[in-house]
ROPA-41861 format. One record per residue (C-alpha): residue number from 1; residue in one letter; x, y, z. Coordinates in steps of 0.001 Angstrom, whole numbers. Example, Ala and Ser with C-alpha at 12.3 -4.5 7.8 and 13.67 -1.06 7.14 Angstrom:
! residues 2
+-----+----+---------+---------+---------+
|   i | aa |      px |      py |      pz |
+-----+----+---------+---------+---------+
|   1 |  A |   12300 |   -4500 |    7800 |
|   2 |  S |   13670 |   -1060 |    7140 |
+-----+----+---------+---------+---------+
***
This chain:
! residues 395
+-----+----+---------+---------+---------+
|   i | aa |      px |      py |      pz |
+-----+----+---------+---------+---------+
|   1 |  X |   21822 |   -6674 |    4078 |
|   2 |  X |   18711 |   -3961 |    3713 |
|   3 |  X |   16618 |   -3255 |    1926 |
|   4 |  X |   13288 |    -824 |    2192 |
|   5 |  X |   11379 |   -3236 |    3345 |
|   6 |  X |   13844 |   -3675 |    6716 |
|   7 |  X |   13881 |      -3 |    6951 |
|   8 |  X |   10304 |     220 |    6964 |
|   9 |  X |    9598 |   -2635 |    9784 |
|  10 |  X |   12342 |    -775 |   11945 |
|  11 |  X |   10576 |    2657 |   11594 |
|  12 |  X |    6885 |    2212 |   11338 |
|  13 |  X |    7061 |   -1337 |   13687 |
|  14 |  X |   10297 |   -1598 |   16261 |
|  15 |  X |   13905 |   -2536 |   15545 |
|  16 |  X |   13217 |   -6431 |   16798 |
|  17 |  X |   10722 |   -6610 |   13713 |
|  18 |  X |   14075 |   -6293 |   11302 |
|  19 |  X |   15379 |   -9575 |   13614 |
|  20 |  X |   12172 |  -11179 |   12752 |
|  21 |  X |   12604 |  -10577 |    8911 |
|  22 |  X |   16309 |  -11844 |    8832 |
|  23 |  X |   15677 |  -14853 |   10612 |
|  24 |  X |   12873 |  -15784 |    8331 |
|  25 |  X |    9730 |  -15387 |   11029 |
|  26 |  X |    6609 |  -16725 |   10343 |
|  27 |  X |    4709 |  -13302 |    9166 |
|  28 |  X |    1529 |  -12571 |    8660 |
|  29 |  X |    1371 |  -10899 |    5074 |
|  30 |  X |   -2066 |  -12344 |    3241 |
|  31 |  X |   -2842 |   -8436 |    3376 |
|  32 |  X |     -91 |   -7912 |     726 |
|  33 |  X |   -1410 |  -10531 |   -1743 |
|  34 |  X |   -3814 |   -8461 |   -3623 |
|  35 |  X |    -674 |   -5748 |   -4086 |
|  36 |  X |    1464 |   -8447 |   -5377 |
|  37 |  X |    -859 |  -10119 |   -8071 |
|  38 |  X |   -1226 |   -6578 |   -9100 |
|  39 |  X |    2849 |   -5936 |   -9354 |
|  40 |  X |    2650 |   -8945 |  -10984 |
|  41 |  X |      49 |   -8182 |  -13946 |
|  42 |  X |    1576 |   -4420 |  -14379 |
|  43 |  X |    5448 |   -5723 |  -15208 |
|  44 |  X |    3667 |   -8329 |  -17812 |
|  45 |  X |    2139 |   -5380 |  -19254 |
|  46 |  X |    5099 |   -3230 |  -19356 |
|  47 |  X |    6904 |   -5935 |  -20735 |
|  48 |  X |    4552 |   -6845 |  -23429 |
|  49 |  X |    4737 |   -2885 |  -24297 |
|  50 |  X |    8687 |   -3047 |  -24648 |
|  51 |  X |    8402 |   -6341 |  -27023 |
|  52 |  X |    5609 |   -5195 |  -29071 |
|  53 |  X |    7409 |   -1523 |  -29154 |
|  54 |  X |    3398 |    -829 |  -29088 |
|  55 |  X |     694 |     609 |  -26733 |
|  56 |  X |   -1139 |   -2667 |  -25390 |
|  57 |  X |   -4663 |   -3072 |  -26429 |
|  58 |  X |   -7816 |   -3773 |  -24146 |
|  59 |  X |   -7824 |   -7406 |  -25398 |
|  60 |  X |   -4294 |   -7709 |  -24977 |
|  61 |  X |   -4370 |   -6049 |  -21932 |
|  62 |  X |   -6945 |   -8329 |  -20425 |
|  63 |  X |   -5203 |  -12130 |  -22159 |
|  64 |  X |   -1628 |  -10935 |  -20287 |
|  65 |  X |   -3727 |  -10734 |  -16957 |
|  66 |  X |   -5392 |  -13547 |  -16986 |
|  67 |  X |   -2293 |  -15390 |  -17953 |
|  68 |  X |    -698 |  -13949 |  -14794 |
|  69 |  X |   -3449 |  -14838 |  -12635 |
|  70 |  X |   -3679 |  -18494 |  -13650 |
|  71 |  X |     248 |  -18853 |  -12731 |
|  72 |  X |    -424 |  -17097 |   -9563 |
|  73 |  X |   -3197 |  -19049 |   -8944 |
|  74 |  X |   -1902 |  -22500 |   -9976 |
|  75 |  X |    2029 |  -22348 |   -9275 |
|  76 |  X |    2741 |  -18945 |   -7157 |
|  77 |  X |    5360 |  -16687 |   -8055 |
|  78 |  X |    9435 |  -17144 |   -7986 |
|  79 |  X |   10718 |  -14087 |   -5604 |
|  80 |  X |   14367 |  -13903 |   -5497 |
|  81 |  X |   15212 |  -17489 |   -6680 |
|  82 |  X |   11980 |  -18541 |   -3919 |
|  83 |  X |    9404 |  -20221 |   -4527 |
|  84 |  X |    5861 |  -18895 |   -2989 |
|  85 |  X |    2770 |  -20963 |   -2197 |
|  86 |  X |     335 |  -20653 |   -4848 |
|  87 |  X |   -2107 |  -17470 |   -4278 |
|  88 |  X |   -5515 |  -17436 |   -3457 |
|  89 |  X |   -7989 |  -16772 |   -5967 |
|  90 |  X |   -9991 |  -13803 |   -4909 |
|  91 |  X |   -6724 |  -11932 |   -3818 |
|  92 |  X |   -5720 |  -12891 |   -7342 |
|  93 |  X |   -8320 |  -11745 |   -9629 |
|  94 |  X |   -8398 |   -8197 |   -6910 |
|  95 |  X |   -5156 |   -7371 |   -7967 |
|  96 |  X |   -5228 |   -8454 |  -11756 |
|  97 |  X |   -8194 |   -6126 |  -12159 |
|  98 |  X |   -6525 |   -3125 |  -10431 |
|  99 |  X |   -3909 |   -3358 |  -12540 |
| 100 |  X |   -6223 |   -3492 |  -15539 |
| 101 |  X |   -8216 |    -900 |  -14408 |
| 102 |  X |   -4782 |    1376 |  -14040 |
| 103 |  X |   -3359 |    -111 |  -17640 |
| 104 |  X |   -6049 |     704 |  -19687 |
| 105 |  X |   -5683 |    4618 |  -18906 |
| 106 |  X |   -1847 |    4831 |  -18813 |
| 107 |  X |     663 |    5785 |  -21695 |
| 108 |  X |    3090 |    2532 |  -21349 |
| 109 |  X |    7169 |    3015 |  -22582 |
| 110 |  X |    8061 |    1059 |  -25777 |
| 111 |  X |   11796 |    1738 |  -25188 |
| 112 |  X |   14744 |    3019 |  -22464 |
| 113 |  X |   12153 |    1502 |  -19480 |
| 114 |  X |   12384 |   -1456 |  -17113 |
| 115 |  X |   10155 |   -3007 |  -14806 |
| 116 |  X |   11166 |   -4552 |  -11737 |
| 117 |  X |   14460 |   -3683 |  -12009 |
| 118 |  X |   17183 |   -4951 |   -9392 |
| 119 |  X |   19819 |   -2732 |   -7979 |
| 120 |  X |   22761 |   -3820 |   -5115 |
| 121 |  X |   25067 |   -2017 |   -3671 |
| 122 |  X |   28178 |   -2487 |   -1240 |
| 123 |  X |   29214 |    -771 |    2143 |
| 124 |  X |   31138 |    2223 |     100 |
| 125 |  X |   27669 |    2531 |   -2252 |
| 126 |  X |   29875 |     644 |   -5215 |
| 127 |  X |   27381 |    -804 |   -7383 |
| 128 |  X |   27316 |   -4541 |   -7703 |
| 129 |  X |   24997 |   -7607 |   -9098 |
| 130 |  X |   21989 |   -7891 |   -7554 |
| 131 |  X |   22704 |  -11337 |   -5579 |
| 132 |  X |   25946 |  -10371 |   -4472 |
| 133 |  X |   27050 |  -12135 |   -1277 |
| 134 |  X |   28592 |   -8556 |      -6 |
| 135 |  X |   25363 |   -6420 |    -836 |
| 136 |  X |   25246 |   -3664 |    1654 |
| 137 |  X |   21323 |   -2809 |     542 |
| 138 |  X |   19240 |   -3275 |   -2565 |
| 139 |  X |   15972 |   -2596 |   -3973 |
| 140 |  X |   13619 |   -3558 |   -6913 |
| 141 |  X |   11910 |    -391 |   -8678 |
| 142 |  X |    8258 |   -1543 |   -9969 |
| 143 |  X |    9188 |    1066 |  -12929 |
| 144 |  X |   11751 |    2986 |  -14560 |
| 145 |  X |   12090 |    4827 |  -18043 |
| 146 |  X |   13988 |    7670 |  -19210 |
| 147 |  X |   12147 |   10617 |  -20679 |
| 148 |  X |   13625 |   13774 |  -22830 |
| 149 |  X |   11812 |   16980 |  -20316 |
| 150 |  X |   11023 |   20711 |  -21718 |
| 151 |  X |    9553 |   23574 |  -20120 |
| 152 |  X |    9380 |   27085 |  -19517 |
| 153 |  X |   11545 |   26544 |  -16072 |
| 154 |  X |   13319 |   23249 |  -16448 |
| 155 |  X |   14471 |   20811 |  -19473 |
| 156 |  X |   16276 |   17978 |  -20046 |
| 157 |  X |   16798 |   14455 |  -19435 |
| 158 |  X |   15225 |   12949 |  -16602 |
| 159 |  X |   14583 |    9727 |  -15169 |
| 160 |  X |   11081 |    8617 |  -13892 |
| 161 |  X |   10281 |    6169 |  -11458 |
| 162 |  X |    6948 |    5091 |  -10454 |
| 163 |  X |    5497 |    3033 |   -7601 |
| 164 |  X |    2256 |    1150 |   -7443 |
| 165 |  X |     838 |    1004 |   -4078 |
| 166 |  X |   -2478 |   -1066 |   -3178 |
| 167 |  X |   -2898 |     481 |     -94 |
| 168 |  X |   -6174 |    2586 |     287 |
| 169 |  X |   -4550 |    5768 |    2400 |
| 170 |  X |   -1438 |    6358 |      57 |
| 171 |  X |   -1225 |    9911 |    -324 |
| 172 |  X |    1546 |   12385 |    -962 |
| 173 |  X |    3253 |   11619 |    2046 |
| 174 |  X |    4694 |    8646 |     277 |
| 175 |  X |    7280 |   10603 |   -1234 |
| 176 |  X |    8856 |   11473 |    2224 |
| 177 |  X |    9635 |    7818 |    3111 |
| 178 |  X |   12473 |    6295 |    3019 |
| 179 |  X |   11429 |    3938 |     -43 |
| 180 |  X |   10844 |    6371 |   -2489 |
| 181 |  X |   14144 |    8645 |   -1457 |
| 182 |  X |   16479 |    5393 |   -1212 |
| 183 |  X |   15035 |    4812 |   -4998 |
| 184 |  X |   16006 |    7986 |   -5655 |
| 185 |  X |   19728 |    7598 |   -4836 |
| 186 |  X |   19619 |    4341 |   -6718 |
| 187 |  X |   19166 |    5786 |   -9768 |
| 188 |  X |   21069 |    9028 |   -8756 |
| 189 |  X |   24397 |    6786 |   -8407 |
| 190 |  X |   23671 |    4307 |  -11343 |
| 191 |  X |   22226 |    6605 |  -13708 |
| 192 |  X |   22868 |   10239 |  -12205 |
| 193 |  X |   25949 |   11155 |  -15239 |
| 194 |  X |   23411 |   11289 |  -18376 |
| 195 |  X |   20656 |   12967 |  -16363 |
| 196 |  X |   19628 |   16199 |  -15271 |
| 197 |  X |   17005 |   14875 |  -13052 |
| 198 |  X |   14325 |   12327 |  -11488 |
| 199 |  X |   10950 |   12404 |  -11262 |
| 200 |  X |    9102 |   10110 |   -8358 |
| 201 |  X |    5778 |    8867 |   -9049 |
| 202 |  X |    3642 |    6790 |   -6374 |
| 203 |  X |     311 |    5772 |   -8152 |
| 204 |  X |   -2287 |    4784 |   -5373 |
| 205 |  X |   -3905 |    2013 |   -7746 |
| 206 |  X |   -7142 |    1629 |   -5321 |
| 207 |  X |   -8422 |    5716 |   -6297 |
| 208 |  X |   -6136 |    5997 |   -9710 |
| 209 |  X |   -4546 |    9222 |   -8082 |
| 210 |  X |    -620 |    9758 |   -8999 |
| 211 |  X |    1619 |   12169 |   -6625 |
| 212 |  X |    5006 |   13080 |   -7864 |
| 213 |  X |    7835 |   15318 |   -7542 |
| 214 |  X |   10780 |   16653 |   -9961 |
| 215 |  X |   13769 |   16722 |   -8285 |
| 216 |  X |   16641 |   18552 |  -11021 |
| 217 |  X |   20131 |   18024 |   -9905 |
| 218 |  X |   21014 |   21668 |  -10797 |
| 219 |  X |   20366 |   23846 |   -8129 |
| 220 |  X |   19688 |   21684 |   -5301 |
| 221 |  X |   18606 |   18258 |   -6448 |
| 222 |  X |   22532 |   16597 |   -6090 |
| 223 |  X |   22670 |   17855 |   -2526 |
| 224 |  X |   19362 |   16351 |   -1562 |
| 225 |  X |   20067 |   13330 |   -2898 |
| 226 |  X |   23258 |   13243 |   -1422 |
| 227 |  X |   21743 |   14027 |    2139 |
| 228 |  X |   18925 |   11083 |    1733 |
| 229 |  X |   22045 |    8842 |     967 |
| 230 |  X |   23379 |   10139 |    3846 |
| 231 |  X |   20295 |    8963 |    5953 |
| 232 |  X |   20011 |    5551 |    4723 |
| 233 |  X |   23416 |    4861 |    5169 |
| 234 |  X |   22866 |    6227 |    9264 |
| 235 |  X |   19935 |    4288 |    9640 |
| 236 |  X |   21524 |    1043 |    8746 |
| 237 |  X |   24785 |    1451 |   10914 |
| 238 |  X |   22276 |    2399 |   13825 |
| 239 |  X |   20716 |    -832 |   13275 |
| 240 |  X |   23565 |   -2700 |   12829 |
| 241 |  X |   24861 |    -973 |   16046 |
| 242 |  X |   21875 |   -2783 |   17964 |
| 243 |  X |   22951 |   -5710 |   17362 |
| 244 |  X |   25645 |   -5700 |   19323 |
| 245 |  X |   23897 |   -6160 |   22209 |
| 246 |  X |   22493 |   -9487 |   20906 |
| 247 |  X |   18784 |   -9160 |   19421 |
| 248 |  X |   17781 |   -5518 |   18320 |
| 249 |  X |   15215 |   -3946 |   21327 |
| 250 |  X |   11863 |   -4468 |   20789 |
| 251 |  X |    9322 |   -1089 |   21410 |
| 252 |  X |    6111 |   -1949 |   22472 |
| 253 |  X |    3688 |     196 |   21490 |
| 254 |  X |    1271 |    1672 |   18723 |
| 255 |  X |    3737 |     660 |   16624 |
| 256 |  X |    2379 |   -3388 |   16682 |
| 257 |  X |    -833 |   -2299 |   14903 |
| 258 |  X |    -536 |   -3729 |   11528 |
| 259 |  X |    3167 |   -5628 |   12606 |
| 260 |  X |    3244 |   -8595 |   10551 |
| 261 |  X |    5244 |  -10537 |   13248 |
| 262 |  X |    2941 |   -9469 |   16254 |
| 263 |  X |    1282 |  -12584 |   16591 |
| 264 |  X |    4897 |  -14339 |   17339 |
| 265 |  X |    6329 |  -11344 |   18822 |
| 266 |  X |    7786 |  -12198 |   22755 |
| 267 |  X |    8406 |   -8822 |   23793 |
| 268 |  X |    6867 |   -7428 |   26686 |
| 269 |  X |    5527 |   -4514 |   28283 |
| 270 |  X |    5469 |   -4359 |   32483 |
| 271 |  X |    2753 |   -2607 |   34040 |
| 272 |  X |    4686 |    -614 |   36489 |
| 273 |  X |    2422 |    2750 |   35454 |
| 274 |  X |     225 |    4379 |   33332 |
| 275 |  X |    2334 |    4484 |   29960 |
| 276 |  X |    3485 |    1197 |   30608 |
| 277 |  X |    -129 |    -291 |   30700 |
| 278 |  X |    -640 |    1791 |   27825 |
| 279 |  X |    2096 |     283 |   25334 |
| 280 |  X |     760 |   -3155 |   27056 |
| 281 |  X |   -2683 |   -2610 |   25349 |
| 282 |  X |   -1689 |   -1303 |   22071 |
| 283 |  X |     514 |   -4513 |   21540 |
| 284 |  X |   -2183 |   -6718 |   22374 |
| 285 |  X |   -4524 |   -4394 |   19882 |
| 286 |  X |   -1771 |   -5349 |   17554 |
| 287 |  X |   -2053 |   -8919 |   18338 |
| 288 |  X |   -5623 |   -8640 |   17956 |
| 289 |  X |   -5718 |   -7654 |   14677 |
| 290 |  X |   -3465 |  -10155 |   13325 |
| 291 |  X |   -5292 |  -12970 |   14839 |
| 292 |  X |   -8695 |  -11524 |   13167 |
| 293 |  X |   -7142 |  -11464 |   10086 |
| 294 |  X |   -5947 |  -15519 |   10456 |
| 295 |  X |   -8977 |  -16684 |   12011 |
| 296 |  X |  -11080 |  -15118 |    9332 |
| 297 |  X |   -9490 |  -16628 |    7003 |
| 298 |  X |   -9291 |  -20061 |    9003 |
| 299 |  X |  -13304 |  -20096 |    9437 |
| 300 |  X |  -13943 |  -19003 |    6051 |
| 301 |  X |  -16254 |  -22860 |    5551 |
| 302 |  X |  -16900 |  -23648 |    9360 |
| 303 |  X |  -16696 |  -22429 |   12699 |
| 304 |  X |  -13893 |  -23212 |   15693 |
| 305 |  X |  -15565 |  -24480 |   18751 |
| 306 |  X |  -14117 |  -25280 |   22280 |
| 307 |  X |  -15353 |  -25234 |   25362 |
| 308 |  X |  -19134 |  -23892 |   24953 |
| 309 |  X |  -17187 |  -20925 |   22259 |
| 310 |  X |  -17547 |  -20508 |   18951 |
| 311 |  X |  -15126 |  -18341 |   17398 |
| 312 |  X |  -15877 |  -17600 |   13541 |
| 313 |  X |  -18924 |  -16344 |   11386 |
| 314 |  X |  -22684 |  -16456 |   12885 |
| 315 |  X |  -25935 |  -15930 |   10905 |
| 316 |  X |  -27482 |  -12696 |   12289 |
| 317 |  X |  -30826 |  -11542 |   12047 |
| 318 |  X |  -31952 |   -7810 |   10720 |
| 319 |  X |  -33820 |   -6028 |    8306 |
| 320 |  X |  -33122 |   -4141 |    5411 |
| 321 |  X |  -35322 |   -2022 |    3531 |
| 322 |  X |  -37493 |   -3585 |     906 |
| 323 |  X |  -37152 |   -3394 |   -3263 |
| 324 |  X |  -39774 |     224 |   -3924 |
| 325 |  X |  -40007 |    1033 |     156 |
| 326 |  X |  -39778 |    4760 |    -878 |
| 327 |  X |  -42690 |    4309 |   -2906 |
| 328 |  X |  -44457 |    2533 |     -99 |
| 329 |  X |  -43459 |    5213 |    2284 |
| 330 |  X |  -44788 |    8174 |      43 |
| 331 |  X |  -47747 |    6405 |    -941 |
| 332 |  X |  -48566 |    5934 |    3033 |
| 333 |  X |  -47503 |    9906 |    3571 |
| 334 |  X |  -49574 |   11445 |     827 |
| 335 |  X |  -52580 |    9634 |    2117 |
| 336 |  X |  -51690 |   10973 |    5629 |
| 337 |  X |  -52189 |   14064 |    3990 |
| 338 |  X |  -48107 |   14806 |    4295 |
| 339 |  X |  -46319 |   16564 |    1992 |
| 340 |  X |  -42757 |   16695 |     437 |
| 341 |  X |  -40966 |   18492 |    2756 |
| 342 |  X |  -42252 |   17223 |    5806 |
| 343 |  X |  -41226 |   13257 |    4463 |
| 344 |  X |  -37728 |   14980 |    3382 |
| 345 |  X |  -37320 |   16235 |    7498 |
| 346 |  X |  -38328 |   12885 |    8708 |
| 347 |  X |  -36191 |   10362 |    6771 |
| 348 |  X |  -32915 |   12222 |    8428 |
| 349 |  X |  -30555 |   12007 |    5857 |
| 350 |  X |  -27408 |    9848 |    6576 |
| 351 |  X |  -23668 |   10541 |    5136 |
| 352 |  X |  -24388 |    7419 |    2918 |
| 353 |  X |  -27504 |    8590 |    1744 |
| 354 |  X |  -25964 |   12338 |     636 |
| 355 |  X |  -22445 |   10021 |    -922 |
| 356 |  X |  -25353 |    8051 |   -2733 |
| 357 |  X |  -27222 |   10976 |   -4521 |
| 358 |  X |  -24255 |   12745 |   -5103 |
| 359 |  X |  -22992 |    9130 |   -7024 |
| 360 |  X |  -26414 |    9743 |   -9080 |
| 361 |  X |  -25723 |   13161 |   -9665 |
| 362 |  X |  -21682 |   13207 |  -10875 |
| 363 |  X |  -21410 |    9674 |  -11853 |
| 364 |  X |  -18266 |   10062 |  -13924 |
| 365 |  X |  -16539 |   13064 |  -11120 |
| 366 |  X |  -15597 |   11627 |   -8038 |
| 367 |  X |  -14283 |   14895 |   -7205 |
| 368 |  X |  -17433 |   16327 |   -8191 |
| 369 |  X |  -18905 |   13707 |   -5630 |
| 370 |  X |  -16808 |   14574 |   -2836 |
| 371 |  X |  -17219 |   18657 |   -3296 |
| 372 |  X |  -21029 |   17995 |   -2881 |
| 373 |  X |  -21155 |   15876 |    -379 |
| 374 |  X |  -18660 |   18780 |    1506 |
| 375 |  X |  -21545 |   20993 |     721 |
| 376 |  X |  -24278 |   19425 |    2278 |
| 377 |  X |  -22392 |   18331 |    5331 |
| 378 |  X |  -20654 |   19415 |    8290 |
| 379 |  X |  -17690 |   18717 |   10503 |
| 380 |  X |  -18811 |   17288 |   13766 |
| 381 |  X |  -16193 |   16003 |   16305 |
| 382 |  X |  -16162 |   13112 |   18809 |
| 383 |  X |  -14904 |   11633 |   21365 |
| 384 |  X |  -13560 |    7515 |   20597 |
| 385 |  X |  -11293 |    5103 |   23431 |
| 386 |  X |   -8850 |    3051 |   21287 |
| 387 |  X |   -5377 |    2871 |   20707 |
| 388 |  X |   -4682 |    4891 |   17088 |
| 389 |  X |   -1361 |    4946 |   14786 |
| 390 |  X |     168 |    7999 |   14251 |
| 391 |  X |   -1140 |    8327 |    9635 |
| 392 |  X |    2402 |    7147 |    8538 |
| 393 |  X |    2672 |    6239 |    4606 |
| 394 |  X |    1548 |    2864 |    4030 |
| 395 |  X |    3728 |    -319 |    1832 |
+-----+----+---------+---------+---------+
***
């Protein structure tokens, strides 16, 4: 059985990631907490919208969250008939308050929506209940209503299906994954006879931006569909074909950056040449990373020592400017006899201090922010040794 999330690990990670997700792995996914709480609060919302057949208030908005949070918090949440540890606090209030944050600005259905709504479907793409024992794939849309479309080019009925992602880079690009087309052809084959089209939404709930596309059946939209069916269903017999040959091949590489089964991953890479050593040190980057991540966690309160090493957080010493050290510093330049612009040439402005005056300046435009800090900068390019991912759209 697949589903987007399998698809995903094979693409972005290797194929032997997919044998570490179906044989239940130990994975490191704390990163995906804060997303989760946030899933979480946003289909209480939408829920409490439906019920009420009313727009959610502020005060509502905030009493459903924390209500959310405190089950997080204190019990976990149920996935799929499992039970999940209970969730740590801080990644539990992080996501409640993105949600809130994205709730309080957003027109919420009070009829013909769902949230978190189940789909399953067999080898032929028959439909079938969600826990089927023959499910071929399914997938869980965070959102779906039906909205009556008119315009000067295109009207009608269409179906619109939104995403929240918690990730910081999700752009655009998010509609060319396989996620957001395979949710697409869900809907397409469940929904597609009273429609004239679908609308995909991906709301990047870290900056409150929303990409979409309209995809009408008539011309064009039932063939594209069609092909990204097409693709999914390719993808998964290629996968399945792998497994003939016992586990699926592992591809060490750039691809274990950000692998949540790197740290018990056994695949290696033999140093035989230059690209060999190469794939060698970007899974061991990716190993890294993951590690970082645990141990930061693990010497949150103390330290781990061994052997004359510490590994974990150490006091540092530095300095940081004082409360009224610009006053200090102008008070000491005037009576140098300097002026203005001669101070202005010597403090060397950094790309902090130009995003902080432009903050001061467009405190409400974050656009206006980032046009101004364009302004007063310029490109400069660098050379930097590492081992760097390909930008690929982020869960």
């Amino acid at each position: 059985m697949y589903r987007p999330t399998t698809l995903r690990l094979a693409s972005a990670h290797c194929p032997r990631a997919v044998d570490f997700y179906e044989s239940n792995q130990a994975a490191f996914r704390d990163h995906f907490q804060v997303g989760i709480a946030a899933h979480d609060v946003l289909a209480a919302i939408g829920e409490h919208a439906l019920t009420a057949m009313l727009q959610p208030t502020e005060q509502e908005i905030a009493e459903i969250a924390e209500r959310q949070v405190r089950s997080l918090i204190t019990r976990g949440r149920s996935f799929e008939g499992r039970a999940e540890p209970p969730m740590r606090a801080e990644d539990a209030f992080e996501g409640a308050e993105l949600a809130k944050r994205y709730a309080a600005t957003e027109p919420w259905p009070t009829a013909d929506a769902w949230f978190e709504a189940g789909y399953a479907f067999g080898a032929e793409w028959q439909r079938l209940p969600y826990n089927a024992v023959e499910r071929r794939f399914r997938l869980i849309l965070d959102r779906l209503e039906f909205v009556e479309e008119s315009g000067e080019d295109y009207a009608g009925r269409l179906a619109v299906i939104t995403e929240y992602k918690t990730a910081w880079p999700t752009d655009e690009s998010e509609l060319e994954t396989l996620q957001t087309k395979a949710q697409a052809v869900a809907v397409w084959l469940v929904h597609g006879s009273g429609l004239d089209g679908i609308r995909r939404r991906v709301v990047n709930l870290r900056t409150g931006k929303t990409f979409a596309d309209d995809l009408w059946f008539e011309p064009g939209g039932n063939a594209q569909i069609a092909e990204w069916q097409s693709e999914i269903t390719d993808y998964m017999q290629a996968l399945d074909t792998m497994t003939e040959y016992g586990r699926r091949p592992a591809r060490p590489g750039v691809g274990c950056l950000g692998c949540p089964y790197s740290l018990g991953c056994d695949a290696k890479s033999i140093e035989t040449d230059h690209i060999s050593m190469a794939k060698r040190l970007a899974k061991l980057e990716g190993e890294r990373a993951q590690l970082i991540k645990a141990l930061k966690a693990a010497t949150a309160e103390s330290a781990i020592t061994f052997d004359g090493t510490t590994v974990g957080y150490q006091v540092t010493a530095s300095r940081t400017p004082k409360p009224g050290a610009l006053t200090l510093m102008w008070l000491a330049w005037t009576a140098a006899n300097g002026d203005v612009s001669g101070l202005l040439a010597a403090l060397k402005p950094t790309m902090a201090m130009l995003s902080s005056v432009a903050k001061k300046l467009y405190p409400d435009s974050k656009e206006d922010q980032e046009a101004k800090v364009a302004e007063w900068s310029a490109a400069k390019t660098s050379k930097e040794f590492g081992v760097f991912a390909q930008p690929t759209p982020t869960e």
